[in-house]
N, C-alpha and C positions, 0 to 999 in steps of 0.2 A: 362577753367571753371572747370571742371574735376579734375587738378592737383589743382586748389584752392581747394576746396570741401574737394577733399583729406588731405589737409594741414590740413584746418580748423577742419575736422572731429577728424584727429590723435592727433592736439591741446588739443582739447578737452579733448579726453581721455586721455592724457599722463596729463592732469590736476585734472581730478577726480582719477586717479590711485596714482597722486604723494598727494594729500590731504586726501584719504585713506589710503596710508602707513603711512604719519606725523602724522595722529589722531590714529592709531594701536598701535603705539610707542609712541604719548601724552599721549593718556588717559589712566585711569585707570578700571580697571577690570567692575566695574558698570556705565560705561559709553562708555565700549570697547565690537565693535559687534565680536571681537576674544572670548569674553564669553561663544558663543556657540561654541567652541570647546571642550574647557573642559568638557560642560554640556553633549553634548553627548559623551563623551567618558563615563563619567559616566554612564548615563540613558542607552545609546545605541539608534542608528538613529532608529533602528525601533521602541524602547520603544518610545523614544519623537516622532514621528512621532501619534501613536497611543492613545499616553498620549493629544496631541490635539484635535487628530480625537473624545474623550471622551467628553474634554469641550466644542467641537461644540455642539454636538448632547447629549451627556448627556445619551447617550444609548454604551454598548457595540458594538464595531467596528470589522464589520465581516471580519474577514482575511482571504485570500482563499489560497487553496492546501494546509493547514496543517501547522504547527508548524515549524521554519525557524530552530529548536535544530536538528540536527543529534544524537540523543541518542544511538543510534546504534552502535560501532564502528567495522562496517562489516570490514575495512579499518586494520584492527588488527589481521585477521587472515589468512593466508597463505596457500596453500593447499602445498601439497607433490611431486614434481615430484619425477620417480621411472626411474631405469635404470640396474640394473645388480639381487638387492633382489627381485625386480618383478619385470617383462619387461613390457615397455611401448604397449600399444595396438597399432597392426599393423594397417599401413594406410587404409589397404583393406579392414578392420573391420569397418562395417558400427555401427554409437553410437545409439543403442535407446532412442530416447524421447519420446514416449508415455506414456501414465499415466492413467489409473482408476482409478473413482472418487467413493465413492458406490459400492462397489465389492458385497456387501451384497444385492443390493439392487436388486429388481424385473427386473430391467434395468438400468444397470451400466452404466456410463457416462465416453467413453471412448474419449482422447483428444491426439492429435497428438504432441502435444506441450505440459510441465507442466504450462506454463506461461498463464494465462487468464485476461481479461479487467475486473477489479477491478467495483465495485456497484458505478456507478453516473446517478444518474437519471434524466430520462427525466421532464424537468418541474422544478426541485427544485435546480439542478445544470445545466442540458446540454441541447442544443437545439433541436428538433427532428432530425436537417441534423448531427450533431454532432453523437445523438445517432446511426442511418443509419450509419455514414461513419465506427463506429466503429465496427457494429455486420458485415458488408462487408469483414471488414478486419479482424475481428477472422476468418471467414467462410473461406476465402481464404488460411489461416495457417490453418486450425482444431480444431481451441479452442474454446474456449466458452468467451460467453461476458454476465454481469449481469444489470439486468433489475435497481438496486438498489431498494430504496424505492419510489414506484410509480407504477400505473396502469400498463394495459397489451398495450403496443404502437404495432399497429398493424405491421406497416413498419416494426419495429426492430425485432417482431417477423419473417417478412416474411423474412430480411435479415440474422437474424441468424442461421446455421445453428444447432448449439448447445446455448441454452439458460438456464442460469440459473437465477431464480425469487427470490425477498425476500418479501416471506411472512412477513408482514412491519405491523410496526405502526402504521401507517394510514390507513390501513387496504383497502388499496385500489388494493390488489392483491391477497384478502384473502378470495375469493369464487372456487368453485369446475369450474365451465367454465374457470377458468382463470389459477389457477394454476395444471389444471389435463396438459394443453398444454403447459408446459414448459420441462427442459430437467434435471432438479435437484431445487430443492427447499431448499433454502436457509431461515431460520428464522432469522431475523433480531432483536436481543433486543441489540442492539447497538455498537457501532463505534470507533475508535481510535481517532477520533479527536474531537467528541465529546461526548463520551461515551452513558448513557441513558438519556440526558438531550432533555425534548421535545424542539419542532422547531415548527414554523408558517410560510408559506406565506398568505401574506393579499391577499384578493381579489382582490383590484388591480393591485395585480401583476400576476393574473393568467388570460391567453389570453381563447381564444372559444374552443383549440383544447386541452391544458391545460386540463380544465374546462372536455371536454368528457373522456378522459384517466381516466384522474380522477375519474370520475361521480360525479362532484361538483354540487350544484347548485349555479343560477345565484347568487353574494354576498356571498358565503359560500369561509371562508380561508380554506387554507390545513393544515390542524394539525397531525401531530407526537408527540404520546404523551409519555411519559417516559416508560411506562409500556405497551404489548402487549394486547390489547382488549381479556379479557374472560381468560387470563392468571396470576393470584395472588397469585398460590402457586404452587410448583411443579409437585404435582399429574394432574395439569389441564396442565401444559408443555409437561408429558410423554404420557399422554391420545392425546395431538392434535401431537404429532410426530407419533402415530402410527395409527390415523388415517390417517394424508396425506399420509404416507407411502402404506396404502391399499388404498388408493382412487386415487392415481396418478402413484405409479407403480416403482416413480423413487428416485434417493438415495435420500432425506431428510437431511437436517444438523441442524445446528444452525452456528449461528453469533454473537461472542460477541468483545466489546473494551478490547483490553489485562488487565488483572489486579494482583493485589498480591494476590486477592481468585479463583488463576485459576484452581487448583486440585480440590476444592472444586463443580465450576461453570462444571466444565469437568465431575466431578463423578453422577452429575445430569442428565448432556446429555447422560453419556455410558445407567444410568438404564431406560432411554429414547427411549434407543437403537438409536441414529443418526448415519445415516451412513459416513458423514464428520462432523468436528469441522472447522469453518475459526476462526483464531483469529486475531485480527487488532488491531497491535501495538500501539502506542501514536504515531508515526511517523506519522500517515496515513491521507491522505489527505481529502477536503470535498470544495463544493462549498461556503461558508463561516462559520467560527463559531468564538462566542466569545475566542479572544488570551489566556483567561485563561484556555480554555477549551483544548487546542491544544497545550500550554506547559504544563500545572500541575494535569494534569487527566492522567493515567494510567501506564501500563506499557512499557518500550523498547520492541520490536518487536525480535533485538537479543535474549533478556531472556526469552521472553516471547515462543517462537518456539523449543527453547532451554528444557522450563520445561513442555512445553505439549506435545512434543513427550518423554521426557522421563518418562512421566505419561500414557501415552497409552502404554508404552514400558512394565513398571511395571505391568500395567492390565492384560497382553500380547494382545493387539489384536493393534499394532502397525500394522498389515498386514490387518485389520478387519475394523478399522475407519480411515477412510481420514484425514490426517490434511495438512488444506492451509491456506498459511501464506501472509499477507498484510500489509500494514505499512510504510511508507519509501525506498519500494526497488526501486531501482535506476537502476543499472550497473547487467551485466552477473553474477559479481561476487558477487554481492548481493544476488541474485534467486540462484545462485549454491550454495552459503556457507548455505542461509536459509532451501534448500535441503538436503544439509550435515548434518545437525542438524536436518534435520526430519520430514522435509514437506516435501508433498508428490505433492506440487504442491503450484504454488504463483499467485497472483493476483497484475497486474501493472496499477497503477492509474495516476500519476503527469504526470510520466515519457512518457507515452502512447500517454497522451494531448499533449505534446509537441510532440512529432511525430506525430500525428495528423495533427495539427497547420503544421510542419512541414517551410515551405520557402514561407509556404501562408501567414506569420507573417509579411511581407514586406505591404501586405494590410493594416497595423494597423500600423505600426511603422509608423515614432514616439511620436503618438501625444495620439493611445492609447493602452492596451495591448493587449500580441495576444492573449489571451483569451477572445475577446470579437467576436471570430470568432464564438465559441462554448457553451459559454453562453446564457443560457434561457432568454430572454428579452433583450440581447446587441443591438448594435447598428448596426453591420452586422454579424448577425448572417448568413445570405444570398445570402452574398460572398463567403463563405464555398465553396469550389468545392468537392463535395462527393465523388465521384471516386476516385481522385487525394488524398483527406486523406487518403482514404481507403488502396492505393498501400502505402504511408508510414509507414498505421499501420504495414501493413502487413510485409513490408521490416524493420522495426524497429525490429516487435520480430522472424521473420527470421535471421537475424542478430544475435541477444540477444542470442537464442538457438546455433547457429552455434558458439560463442565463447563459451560459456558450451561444446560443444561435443568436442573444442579444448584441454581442460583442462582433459577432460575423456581419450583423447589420451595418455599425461601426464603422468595422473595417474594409468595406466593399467585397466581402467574401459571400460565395453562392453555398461554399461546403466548409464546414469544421474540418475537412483535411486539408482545405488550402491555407489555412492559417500558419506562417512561417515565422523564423526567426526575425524574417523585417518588416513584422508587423509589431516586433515592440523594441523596446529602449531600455536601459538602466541606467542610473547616476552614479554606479560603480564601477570605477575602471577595471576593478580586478572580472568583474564580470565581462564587465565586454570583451575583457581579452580571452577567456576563459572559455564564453559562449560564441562569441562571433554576433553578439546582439551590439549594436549602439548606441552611444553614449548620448544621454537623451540633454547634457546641459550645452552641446555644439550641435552647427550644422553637420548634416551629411557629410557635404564638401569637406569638413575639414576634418574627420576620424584621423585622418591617415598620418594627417599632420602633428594632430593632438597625438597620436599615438606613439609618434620618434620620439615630440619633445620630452611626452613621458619616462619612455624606457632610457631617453639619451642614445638611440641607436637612430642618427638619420640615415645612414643606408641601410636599413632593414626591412623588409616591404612586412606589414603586421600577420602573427599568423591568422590571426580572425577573420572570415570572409565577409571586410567588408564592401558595400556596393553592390554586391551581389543581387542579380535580378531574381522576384520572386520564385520559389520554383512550386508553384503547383505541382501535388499527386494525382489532381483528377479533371480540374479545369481553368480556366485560364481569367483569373479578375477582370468583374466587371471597371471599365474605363467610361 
């Protein structure tokens, strides 16, 4: 019976498979389901996919973690190994990673790690166990993890030991009991992935413990609205930076979506006086927003970290005001090279989730994703094992740092903040003119030269700082 079955089954399909290929090779293009090949190759599977998700529902299709472009091309630039013109840093030489955040401030926010848990909030992206597992596992490295926009959750306070808040939009973290007990305050007017564009959760989607975080009432949506409450012109920006600064004690920043008016956005914060700037690339992730919002709004994160440290550089007070950089980073070598350029510390978001998640993705595979482990209103979010995330966090940016301080060995460096722009190179000219890094297919000697014939400007001194002597933040390469 079995071997019939079997016969009759394989019949079968070796009949539908052979009258599928004779009609692929019959017909023609308007009558051939081969048409959707070409069409997505055109459109692109995630465009057509999304260009549907449009005609069901007729509303923008919230795409989660961010923009699928890699604008960035961290992938481009090389750092230096060193071997006889500077010597490699000896094994026994322990690397620093530590980092202050607010050196100015009343109480600097010092981090054992530069790497911290990027702003996803509780209620609008992650689940309470999610948010728990994640300030567990900063606590256990030394970093800090951010509250995003949303209330003060008490758990994640208990669990964190360093916490950073953003003073939000919604203004639900923007009283003196809430934001005197956090550990740096972070001003949020907006995002890389979705820049200042307000956001809504309906009330139906916000549960009872939602609802108190919050201080919603019963029926009341959560709204983030484009512009920060009581904030419409910049004198009312510098005034509320220097108050929280005296009312809470601790460094103060701002928050903005990278943009092309960043010197502009930066020279309002210094006369502000903020003790950090985050800027958060177009790379940067978010619990859902519309796709146009997530490719065609802002800046790359590369240029973007690239031109605001070297505007705090001009200022001089590169040693004075923090800058942390968010967006897309991915790999060690992402958070090292964004360092090299002049962060003085990074925030890991996508990347972080998915360690999180970690082999607990087996619960959901494959029917849904494993982000429904750590999603606000999913479907198990309660399968979560908090602990068990928490050592992954923890082991993931354990990890992350430890290949950085490989690279520091490399390059004769005692600290992950000495790592500079001329510790690496690109084979791209546009980069090197762009970053002020060089061109790693000529000698040193001859940037300057390579650089006329390029542009056809021999009187023109390049604007890129090339030659430039390393500039150490904290100490001075080993020779």
């Amino acid at each position: 019976m079995f071997k019939f079955m079997s016969n009759f089954t394989r019949s079968i399909a070796n009949e539908v498979v052979d009258k599928a290929l004779e009609r692929l090779a019959r017909d023609q293009y308007t009558e051939n389901l081969f048409e959707m090949i070409p069409i997505a190759k055109k459109v692109g599977p995630i465009n057509l996919m999304e260009i549907i998700m449009r005609s069901s529902k007729g509303l923008p299709p919230g795409r989660p973690l961010g923009s699928h472009i890699r604008f960035s091309p961290w992938e481009k630039l090389l750092f230096n190994p060193v071997h006889l013109e500077r010597f490699p840093t000896p094994e026994n030489v322990p690397i620093s990673t530590a980092v202050t955040i607010g050196k100015r401030a009343k109480k600097p926010l010092t981090l054992s790690i530069p790497l911290m848990i990027a702003a996803m909030s509780f209620g609008g992206a992650l689940s309470k166990s999610a948010k728990i597992a994640l300030a567990k596992g900063a606590s256990m490295i030394g970093t800090a993890t951010n509250t995003g926009e949303a209330g003060l959750m008490e758990e994640e306070r208990e669990a964190a030991t360093k916490l950073i808040g953003q003073y939000n939009r919604g203004g639900w973290l923007n009283t003196p009991e809430k934001y005197k007990r956090l550990d740096a305050i972070e001003i949020q007017l907006g995002q890389g992935a979705q820049g200042s564009t307000p956001q809504r959760t309906a009330a139906k989607n916000i549960g009872k413990y939602y609802r108190e975080v919050f201080e919603l009432r019963e029926g009341e949506d959560a709204l983030i609205k484009s512009r920060l409450p009581g904030v419409d012109h910049k004198d009312q920006f510098i005034s509320l930076v220097r108050k929280l600064q005296v009312e809470a004690g601790v460094p103060v920043g701002l928050k903005i979506a990278a943009t092309h008016h960043l010197e502009k956005e930066m020279q309002i914060a210094i006369e502000a006086g903020v003790d950090f700037i985050t800027i958060d690339g177009a790379e940067g992730g978010t619990h859902a927003a519309a796709p146009i919002l997530e490719d065609d709004l802002g800046l790359p994160t590369l240029y973007a970290v690239s031109r605001a440290a070297k505007f705090l550089s001009k200022k001089g007070l590169k040693t004075e005001v923090s800058l942390l950089a968010t967006g897309g980073l991915v790999t060690p070598g992402d958070c090292l090279k964004s360092m090299a350029l002049g962060a003085d510390a990074v925030y890991l978001g996508t990347a972080v989730m998915m360690a999180l998640v970690g082999d607990q993705m087996t619960k959901t595979l494959p029917f849904e994703p494993p982000t429904d482990l750590v999603v606000y209103n999913a479907k198990i979010t309660d399968d979560l094992d908090i602990d068990r995330s928490a050592k992954h966090v923890f082991h993931f940016l354990n990890s992350m740092v430890h290949e950085m301080e490989l690279v520091c060995y490399s390059l004769g460096r005692t600290n992950l903040m000495d790592v500079s722009r001329n510790d690496m190179c690109t084979l791209d000219p546009f980069l090197s003119i762009a970053l002020g890094v060089e061109l790693g297919y000529i000698s040193p000697e001859e940037q300057q030269a390579f650089y006329r014939r390029w542009t056809g400007t021999p009187n023109i001194e390049p604007p890129s700082p090339f030659h430039q002597p390393p500039t150490s933040r904290t100490e001075q390469p080993l020779h």
